[in-house]
C-alpha positions as CSV (number, residue, x, y, z in Angstrom):
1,X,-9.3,55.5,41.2
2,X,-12.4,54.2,40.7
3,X,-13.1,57.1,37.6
4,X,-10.2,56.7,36.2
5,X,-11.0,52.4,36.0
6,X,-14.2,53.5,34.2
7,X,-12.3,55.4,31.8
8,X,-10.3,52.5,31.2
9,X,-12.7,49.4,30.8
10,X,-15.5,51.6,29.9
11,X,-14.9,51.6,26.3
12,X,-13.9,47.7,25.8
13,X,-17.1,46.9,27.5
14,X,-19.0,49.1,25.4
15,X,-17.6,47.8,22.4
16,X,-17.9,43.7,23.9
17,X,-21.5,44.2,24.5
18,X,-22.2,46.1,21.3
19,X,-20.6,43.0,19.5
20,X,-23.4,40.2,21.4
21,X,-26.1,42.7,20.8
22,X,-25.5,42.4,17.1
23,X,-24.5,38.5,17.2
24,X,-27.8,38.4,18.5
25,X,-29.9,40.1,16.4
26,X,-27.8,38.6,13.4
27,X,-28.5,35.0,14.7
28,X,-32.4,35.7,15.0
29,X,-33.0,37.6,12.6
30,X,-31.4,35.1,9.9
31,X,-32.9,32.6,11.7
32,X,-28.9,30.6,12.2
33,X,-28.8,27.0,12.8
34,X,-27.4,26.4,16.2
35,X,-24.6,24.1,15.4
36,X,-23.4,26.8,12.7
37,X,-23.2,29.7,15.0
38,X,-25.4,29.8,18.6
39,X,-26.9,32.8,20.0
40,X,-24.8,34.4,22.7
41,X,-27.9,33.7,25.3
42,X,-28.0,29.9,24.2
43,X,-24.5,29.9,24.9
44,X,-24.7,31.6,28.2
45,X,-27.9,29.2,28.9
46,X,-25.1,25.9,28.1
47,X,-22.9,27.3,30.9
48,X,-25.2,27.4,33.4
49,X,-26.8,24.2,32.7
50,X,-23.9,22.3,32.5
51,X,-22.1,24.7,35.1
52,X,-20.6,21.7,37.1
53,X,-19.2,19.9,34.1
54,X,-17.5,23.3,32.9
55,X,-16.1,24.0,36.5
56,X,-14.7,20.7,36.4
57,X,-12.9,21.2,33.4
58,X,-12.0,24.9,34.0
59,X,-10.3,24.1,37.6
60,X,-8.0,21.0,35.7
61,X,-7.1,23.8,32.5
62,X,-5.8,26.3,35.2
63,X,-4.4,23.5,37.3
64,X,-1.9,23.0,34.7
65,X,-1.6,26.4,33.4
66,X,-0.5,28.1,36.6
67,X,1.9,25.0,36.9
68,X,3.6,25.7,34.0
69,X,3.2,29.5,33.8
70,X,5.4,29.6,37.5
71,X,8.2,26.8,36.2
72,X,8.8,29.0,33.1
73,X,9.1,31.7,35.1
74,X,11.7,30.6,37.1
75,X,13.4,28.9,34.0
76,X,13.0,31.9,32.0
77,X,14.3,34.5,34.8
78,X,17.3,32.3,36.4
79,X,18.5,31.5,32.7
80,X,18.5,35.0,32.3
81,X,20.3,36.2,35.3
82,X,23.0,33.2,33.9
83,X,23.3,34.8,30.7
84,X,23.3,38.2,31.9
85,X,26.4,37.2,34.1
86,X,28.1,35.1,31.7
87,X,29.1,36.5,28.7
88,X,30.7,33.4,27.0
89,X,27.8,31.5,27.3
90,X,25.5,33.5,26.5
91,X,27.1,33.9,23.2
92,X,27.1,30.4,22.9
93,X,23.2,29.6,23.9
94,X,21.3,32.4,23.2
95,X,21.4,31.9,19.3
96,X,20.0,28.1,20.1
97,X,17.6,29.7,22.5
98,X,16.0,31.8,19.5
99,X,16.2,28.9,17.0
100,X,14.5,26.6,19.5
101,X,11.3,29.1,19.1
102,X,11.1,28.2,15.9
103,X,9.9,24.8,16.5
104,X,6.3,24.5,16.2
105,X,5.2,23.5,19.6
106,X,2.5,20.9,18.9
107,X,5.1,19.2,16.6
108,X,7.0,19.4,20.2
109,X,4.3,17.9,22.2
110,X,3.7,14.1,20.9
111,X,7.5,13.7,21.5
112,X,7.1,14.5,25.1
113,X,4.1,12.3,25.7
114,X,6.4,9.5,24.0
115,X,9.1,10.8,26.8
116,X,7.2,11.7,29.8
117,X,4.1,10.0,29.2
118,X,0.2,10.7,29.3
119,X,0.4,12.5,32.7
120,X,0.6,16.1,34.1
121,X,4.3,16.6,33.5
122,X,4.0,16.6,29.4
123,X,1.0,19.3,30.0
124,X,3.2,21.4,32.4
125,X,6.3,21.1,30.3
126,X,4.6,21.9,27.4
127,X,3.0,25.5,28.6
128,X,6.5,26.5,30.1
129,X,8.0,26.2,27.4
130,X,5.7,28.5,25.7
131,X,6.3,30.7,28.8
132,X,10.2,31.0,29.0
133,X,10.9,32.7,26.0
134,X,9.0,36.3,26.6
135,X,10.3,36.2,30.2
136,X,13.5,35.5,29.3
137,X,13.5,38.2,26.5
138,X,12.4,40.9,28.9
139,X,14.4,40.0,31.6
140,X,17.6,40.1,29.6
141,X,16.5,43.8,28.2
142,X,16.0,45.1,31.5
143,X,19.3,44.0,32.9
144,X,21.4,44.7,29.8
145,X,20.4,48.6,30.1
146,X,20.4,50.1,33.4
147,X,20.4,53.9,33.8
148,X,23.4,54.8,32.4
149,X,23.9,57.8,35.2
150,X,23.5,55.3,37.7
151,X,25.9,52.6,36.6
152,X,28.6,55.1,36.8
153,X,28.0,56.8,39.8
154,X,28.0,53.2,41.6
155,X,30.9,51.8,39.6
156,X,32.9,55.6,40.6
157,X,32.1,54.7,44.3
158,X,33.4,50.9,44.2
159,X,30.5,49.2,43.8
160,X,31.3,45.3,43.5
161,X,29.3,43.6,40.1
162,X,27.2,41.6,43.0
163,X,25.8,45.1,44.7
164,X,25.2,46.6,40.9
165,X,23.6,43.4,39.9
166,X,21.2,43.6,43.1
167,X,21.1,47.1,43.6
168,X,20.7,48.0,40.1
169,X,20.5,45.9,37.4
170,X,17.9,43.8,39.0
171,X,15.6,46.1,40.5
172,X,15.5,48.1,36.7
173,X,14.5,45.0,35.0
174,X,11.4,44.6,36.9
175,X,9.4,46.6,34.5
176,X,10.2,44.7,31.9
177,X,10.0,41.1,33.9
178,X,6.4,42.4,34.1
179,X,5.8,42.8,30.2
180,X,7.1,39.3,29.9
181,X,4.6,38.0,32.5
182,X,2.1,39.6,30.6
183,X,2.9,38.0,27.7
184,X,3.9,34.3,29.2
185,X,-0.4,34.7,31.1
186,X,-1.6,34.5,27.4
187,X,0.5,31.9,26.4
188,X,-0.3,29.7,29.6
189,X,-3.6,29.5,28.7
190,X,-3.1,28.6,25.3
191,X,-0.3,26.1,26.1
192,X,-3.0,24.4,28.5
193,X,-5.2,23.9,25.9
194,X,-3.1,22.6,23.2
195,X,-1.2,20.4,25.9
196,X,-4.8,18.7,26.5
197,X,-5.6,18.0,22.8
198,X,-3.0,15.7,22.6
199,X,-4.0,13.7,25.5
200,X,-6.2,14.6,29.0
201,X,-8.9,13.0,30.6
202,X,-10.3,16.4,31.9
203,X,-9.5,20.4,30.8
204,X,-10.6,22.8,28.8
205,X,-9.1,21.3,26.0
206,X,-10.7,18.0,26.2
207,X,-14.3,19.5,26.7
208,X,-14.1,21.3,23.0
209,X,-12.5,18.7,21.4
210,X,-15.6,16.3,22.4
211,X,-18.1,19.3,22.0
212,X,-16.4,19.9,18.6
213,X,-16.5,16.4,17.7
214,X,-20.2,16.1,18.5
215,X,-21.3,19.3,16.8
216,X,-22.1,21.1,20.2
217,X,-21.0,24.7,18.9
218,X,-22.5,25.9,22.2
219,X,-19.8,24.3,24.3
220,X,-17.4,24.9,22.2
221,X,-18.1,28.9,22.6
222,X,-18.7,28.2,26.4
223,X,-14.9,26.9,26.1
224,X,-13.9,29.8,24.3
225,X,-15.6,32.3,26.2
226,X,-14.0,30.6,29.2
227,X,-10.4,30.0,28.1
228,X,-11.0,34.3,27.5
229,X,-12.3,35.0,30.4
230,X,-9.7,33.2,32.6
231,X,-6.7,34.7,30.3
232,X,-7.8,38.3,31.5
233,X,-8.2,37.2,34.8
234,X,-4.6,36.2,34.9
235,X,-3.3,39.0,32.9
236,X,-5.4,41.4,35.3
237,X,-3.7,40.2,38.3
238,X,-0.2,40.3,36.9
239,X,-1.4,44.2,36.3
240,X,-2.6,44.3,39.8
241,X,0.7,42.9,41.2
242,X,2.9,45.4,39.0
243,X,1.2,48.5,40.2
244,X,1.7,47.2,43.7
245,X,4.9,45.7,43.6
246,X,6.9,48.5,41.6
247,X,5.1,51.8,42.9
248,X,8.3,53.7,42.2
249,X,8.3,53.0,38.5
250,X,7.9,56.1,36.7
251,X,7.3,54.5,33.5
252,X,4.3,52.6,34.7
253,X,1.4,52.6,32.3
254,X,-1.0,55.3,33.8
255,X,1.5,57.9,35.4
């Protein structure tokens, strides 16, 4: 297990550090101003200086990224199951669903401050609706093509659409309720940020804007390098939870 990880992260971490060796250098050697482009140890330096100030902002960015993540995960797998169940109306919604993705989000967000105000629920509502989408999408594929086999062995036996659905349908759509997750951790992240531009006291967000604004590159990279480092955390753990949660998935990445 451990071997096979090494194999795996080995490379990317090769590659990550042979990038900050080489910002380095460049930074030195051409002797870069540090509001144009910092060195990767000034940066580092920033974060631990002004650790408590970051960790402030980092815990309010996931606050209301994992808030929003899980409601458009629900949204996005119970509309799903709906329009899976219901033809009609999924005929009739799922071509709005697609068109509403074509509305640029942060033309979206100043109408739901206006709405909801300047609070958390904007900020959450914002993120999940950047969520529901992929986990909608890949929940519908997995439960629009079970194995085929399968589906007519239980519907030779008398199965009832209720034990297909659940004995089925559901349990083959996991794989791909997982790709969506994957997707949706990315977009939390982002959504968090974006939410806080437009208005936040604390985040992530709210940090670069001011850093940016002030010509502290430093903390904007420390933002950046943060905002990454918690978007693999969360993807990681979705990982983590797939390999444990679906053992008996043959098409798991790695068998």
């Amino acid at each position: 297990m451990t071997n096979k990880l090494l194999r795996r992260s080995g490379p990317p971490l090769l590659a990550v550090v042979l990038l900050l060796v080489i910002w380095e250098l460049y930074v030195k050697v051409y002797q870069v101003q540090a509001w144009l482009l910092p060195a990767p140890t000034a940066i580092i330096r920033e974060a631990l200086s002004n650790w408590p100030r970051v960790q402030m902002h980092t815990l309010a960015t996931l606050e209301i990224a994992l808030l929003g993540f899980f409601l458009g995960t629900a949204v996005g797998l119970v509309l799903a199951i709906v329009l899976h169940s219901l033809a009609p109306l999924r005929q009739a919604l799922y071509p709005l669903l697609i068109l509403s993705q074509n509305i640029p989000i942060i033309a979206l967000a100043p109408l739901l401050v206006v709405w909801f105000g300047f609070g958390v629920l904007p900020k959450v509502l914002i993120i999940a609706l950047m969520c529901f989408f992929p986990i909608l999408i890949a929940a519908l594929q997995g439960l629009d093509y079970p194995d085929g086999a399968m589906l007519d062995y239980m519907r030779m036996i008398g199965a009832k659409p209720a034990q297909i659905f659940l004995k089925l349908e559901l349990p083959n759509s996991l794989p791909h309720v997982f790709s969506g997750l994957k997707v949706a951790a990315t977009y939390s992240m982002m959504g968090a940020v974006i939410s806080e531009w437009l208005g936040a006291q604390q985040g992530l967000g709210v940090y670069m804007r001011l850093a940016a604004s002030s010509f502290r590159t430093d903390r904007v990279f420390v933002s950046i390098f943060v905002i990454v480092a918690l978007s693999l955390l969360f993807f990681a753990s979705i990982v983590y939870l797939e390999r444990n949660l679906i053992r008996w998935n043959s098409r798991r990445e790695g068998n």
